[in-house]
Structure formats: C-alpha cells, structure tokens
C-alpha positions in Angstrom: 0.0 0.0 0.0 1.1 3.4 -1.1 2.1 6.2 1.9 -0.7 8.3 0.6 -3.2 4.9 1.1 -2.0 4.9 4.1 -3.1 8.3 4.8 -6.1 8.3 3.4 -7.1 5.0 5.6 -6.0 6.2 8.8 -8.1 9.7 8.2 -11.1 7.4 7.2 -10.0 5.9 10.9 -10.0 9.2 12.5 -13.3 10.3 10.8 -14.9 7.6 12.0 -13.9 8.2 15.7 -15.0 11.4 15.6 -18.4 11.1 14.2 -18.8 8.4 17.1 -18.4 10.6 19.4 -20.4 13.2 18.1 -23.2 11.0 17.1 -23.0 8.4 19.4 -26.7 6.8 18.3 -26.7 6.2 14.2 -30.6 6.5 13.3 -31.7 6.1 10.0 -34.5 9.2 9.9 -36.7 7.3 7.7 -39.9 6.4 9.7 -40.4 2.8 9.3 -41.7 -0.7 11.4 -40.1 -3.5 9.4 -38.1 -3.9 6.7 -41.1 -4.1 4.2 -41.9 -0.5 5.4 -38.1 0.5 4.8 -37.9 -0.9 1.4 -40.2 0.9 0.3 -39.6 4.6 2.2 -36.2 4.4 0.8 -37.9 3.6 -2.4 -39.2 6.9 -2.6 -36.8 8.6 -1.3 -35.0 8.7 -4.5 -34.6 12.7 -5.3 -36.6 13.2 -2.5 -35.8 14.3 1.2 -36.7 12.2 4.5 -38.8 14.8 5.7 -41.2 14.6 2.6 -41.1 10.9 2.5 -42.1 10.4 6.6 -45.2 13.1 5.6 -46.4 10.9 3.1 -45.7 6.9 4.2 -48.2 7.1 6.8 -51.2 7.3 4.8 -49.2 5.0 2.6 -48.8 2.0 5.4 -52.4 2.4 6.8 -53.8 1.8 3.2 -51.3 -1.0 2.3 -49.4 -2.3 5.6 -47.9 -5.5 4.1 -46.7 -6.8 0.7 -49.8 -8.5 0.6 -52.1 -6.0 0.1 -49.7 -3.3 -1.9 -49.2 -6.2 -4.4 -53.0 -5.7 -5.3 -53.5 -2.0 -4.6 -55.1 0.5 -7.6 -52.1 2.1 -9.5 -53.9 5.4 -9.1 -54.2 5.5 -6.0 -50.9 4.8 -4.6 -49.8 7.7 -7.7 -52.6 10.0 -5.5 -51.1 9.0 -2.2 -46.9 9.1 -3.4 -47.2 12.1 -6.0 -45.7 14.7 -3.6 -42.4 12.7 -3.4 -41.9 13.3 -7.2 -41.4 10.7 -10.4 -44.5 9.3 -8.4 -45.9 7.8 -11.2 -42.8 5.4 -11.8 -42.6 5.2 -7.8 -45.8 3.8 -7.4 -45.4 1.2 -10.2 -42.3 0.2 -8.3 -44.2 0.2 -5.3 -46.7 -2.7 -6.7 -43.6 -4.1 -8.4 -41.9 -4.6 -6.0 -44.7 -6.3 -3.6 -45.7 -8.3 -5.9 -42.0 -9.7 -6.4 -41.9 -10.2 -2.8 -44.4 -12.4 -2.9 -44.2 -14.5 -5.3 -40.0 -14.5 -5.2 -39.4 -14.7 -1.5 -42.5 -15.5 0.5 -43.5 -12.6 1.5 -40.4 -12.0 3.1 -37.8 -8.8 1.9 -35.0 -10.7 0.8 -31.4 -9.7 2.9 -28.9 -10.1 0.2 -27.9 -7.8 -2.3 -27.6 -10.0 -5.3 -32.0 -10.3 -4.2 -33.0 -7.1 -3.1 -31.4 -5.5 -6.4 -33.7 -7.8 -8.1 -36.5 -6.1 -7.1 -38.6 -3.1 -8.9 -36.8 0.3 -8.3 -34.1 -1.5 -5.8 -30.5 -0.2 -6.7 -26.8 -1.3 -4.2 -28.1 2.1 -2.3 -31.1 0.7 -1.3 -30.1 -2.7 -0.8 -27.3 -1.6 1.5 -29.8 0.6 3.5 -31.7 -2.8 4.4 -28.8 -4.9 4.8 -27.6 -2.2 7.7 -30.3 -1.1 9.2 -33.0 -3.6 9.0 -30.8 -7.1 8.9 -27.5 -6.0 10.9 -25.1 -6.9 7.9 -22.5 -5.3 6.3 -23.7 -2.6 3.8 -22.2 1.1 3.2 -25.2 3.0 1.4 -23.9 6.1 -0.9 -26.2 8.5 -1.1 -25.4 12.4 -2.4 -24.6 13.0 1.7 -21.6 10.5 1.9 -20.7 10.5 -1.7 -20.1 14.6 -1.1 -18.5 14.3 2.3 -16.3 11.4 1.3 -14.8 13.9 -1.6 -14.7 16.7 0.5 -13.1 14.7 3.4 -10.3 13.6 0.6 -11.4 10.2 0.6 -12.2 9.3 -2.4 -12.5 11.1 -5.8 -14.6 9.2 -7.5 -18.1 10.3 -8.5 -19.4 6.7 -9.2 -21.3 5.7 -5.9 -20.9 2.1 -6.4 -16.8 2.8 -6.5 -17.3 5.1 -3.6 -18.4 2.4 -2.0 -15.8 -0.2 -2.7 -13.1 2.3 -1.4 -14.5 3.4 1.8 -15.2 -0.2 2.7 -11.1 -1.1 1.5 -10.9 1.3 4.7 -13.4 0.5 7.8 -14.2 -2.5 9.0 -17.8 -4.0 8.0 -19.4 -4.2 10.9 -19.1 0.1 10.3 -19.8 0.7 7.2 -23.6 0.8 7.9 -23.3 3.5 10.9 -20.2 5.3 9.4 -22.7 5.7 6.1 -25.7 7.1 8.6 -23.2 9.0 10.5 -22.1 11.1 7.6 -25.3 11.4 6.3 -26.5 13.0 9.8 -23.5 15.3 9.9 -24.4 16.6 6.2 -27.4 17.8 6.9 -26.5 19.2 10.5 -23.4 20.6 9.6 -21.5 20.2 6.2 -23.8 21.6 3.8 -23.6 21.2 0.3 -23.4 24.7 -0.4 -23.0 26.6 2.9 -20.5 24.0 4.6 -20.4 25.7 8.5 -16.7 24.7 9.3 -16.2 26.9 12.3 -18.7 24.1 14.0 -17.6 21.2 12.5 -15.6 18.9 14.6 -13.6 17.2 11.2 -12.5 20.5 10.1 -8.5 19.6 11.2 -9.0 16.6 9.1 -10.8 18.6 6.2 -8.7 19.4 3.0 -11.5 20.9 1.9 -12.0 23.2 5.3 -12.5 27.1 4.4 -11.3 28.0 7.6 -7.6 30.2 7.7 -4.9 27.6 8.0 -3.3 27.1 11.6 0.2 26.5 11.7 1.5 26.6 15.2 5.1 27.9 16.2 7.3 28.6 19.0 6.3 32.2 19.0 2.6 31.9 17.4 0.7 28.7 18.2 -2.7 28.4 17.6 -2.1 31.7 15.7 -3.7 32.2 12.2 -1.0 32.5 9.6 -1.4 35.5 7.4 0.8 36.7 4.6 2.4 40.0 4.6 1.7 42.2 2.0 4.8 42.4 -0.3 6.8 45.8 -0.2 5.9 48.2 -3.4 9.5 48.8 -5.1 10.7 52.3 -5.7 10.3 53.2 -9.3 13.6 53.2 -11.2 15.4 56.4 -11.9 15.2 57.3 -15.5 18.8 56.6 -17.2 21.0 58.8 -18.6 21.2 59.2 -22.9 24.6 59.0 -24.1 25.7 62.3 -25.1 25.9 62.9 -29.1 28.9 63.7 -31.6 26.7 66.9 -32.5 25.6 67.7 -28.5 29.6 67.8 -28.1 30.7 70.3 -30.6 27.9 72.4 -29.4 29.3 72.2 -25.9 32.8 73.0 -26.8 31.8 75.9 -28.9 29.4 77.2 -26.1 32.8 76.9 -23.9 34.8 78.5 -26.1 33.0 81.6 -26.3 32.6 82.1 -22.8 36.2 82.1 -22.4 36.6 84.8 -25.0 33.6 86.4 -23.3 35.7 86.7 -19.6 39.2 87.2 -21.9 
C-alpha cells in the first residue's frame, strides 16, 4: 500500500472516531416498522428528502401495511397517495412491483442479500445496502449524495461513481461500520457540512478537512494556535530614468558654447 493509502485510511479511521463521538446513536430518519416498510420509504426517497417521505408513508402504510395488500393495490391511487415525493408515477409502479416480487419471489419475506434485493422493482446497491444495515444487521455502506459529497470533500475518495465510492470506503473501515459510518455522515451533512454553505467553524472534522474554508493554523514557538497571514509584499521604488549618451553633434555644441565664454571673460 502506497504512503498516501496509508493516509487516506487512517483519516477514514479518524473520521470515524470522531463522528462516534459526536453521534453516538446512528438513526436512519426514515420512519419505518419493518423492513417491508423500509424498502419501500427508501424507495421513494429517490430525489426526494426524508422529511417529505415520513409526511407521506403514513397514509401509505395504513392503506397498504404489508406486501400482501400493496401487491393488489389500484395504481392510481398509490400515484394520488406518493405524487408529492416526485417521479410518483414510476414510484408507485415500483411500489406494486416490488410487492408483488416479494411475494411470489421470497415468501413474502424482503430478501437480505444484495444479489436479491437488487432484483427487485426500483431496488438499486443504495437501497439494498440501507436494508442490509439497518434492518438485517449486515455489512452494507449506502452512498447517497450525503456521503458520496462528504467522502470527496473529506479527501477520501475522488470518484463520482457511488458504487466505486463504495468499494473504497469499505477497503478502509471494517464491516461491521460501514452501515453507521454511512448514517453518520449522512447526519453530519445535513446538520453541519452543507452542500453549499459548509459551517466549518462548527464542525468537529474541520482539522481533518482538505476541503475546510477556515484560515490555515500553523503553530510555532512564537505563534501557536495563531492564524497564519501573509504579509503584503513591499511596493519597489520606481527606477530612476537613465542617462542618454551624449551625441557627436551635443559635443561640438558644448565645446563651442565653452569657447565663447572664455573669449567672453578674456
């Protein structure tokens, strides 16, 4: 492994100490029962935020509380009760889909590997790696925008492809973290490192940040903890204009101008 491997894995390390401590309970803040109930909040969550998801899954699960019963439910009206989650009309189809599968794939029961659950009607690694952790208690490091953004910013990765973000945080942490390290970044996004107004004065990773706007801090015998500013450089004087060479014809004008003030005093 390279030295700058090396660093990157140990700041993984260090990251995940920290968020520990500052989130010492992971939740996942999609309102949910059973894994049936998670699949499919996380299945509309796509482009859409936990907040809007947790106002709408209520009226969702009282009409259609099992697989059972969503397998058969009218298209329309799961459209009516998802369409303020967006792309409802594909959600909802998914939805049914993905009940339906459930039944007559796995019993009735959501499936806990990934190679199943990404079998399933609008199921994709995120997703499947969101039931894995949080439902099951198995290894699984979900990529959403949150971690995929924090892992760049953080210098941990920089890829773009979640599925490769993926691979290389779990070459880092050990799997029984990945689940809580992914839910742990995802809280400290949206507390703290913003996608556009990152507050790095408040955030407890900023030492460990390459991406920190903060002044650098370089501490000295004289200065520690003082913020290192750069002294303005000193304007230079402007140059003196040279001297022209003198002329054959400025000479002879000098020497006759010479001459006759000598015959002037004489």
């Amino acid at each position: 492994m390279s030295a700058k491997k090396i660093e990157v894995a140990k700041r993984a390390t260090d990251v995940l100490r920290l968020l520990k401590r500052e989130y010492p309970v992971a939740i996942c803040e999609l309102t949910h029962e059973s894994a049936f109930q998670l699949l499919a909040a996380t299945i509309l969550s796509a482009q859409c935020t936990d907040v809007r998801v947790n106002m709408v899954t209520p009226a969702l699960f009282a009409a259609y509380p099992t697989p059972e019963k969503l397998a058969v439910a009218d298209l329309a009206h799961v459209e009516q009760l998802v369409r303020s989650t967006g792309f409802y009309q594909t959600k909802a189809k998914n939805l049914i889909g993905m009940a339906s599968q459930v039944i007559s794939r796995f019993g009735g029961e959501v499936p806990r590997e990934i190679e199943d659950l990404v079998t399933l009607p609008g199921v994709g690694r995120k997703t499947a790696n969101v039931l894995r952790s949080v439902v099951f208690g198995l290894p699984g490091l979900p990529v959403d925008t949150h971690v995929g953004r924090l892992s760049r910013r953080l210098g941990l990765t920089k890829l773009e492809d979640p599925v490769k973000v993926e691979y290389e945080l779990n070459a880092m942490l050990p799997p029984p973290e990945w689940g809580e390290f992914s839910l742990r970044l995802i809280l400290h996004g949206r507390r703290v490192c913003d996608a556009r107004t990152p507050r790095c004065e408040m955030c407890l990773l900023e030492s460990l940040c390459p991406s920190s706007m903060l002044p650098t801090k370089k501490p000295g015998k004289k200065s520690a903890g003082k913020t290192v500013t750069k002294k303005p450089a000193k304007k230079l004087a402007p140059a003196k204009p040279s001297k022209k060479p003198v002329g054959a014809k400025a000479k002879k004008a000098t020497k006759k101008a010479t001459k006759k003030t000598k015959a002037r005093k004489k």
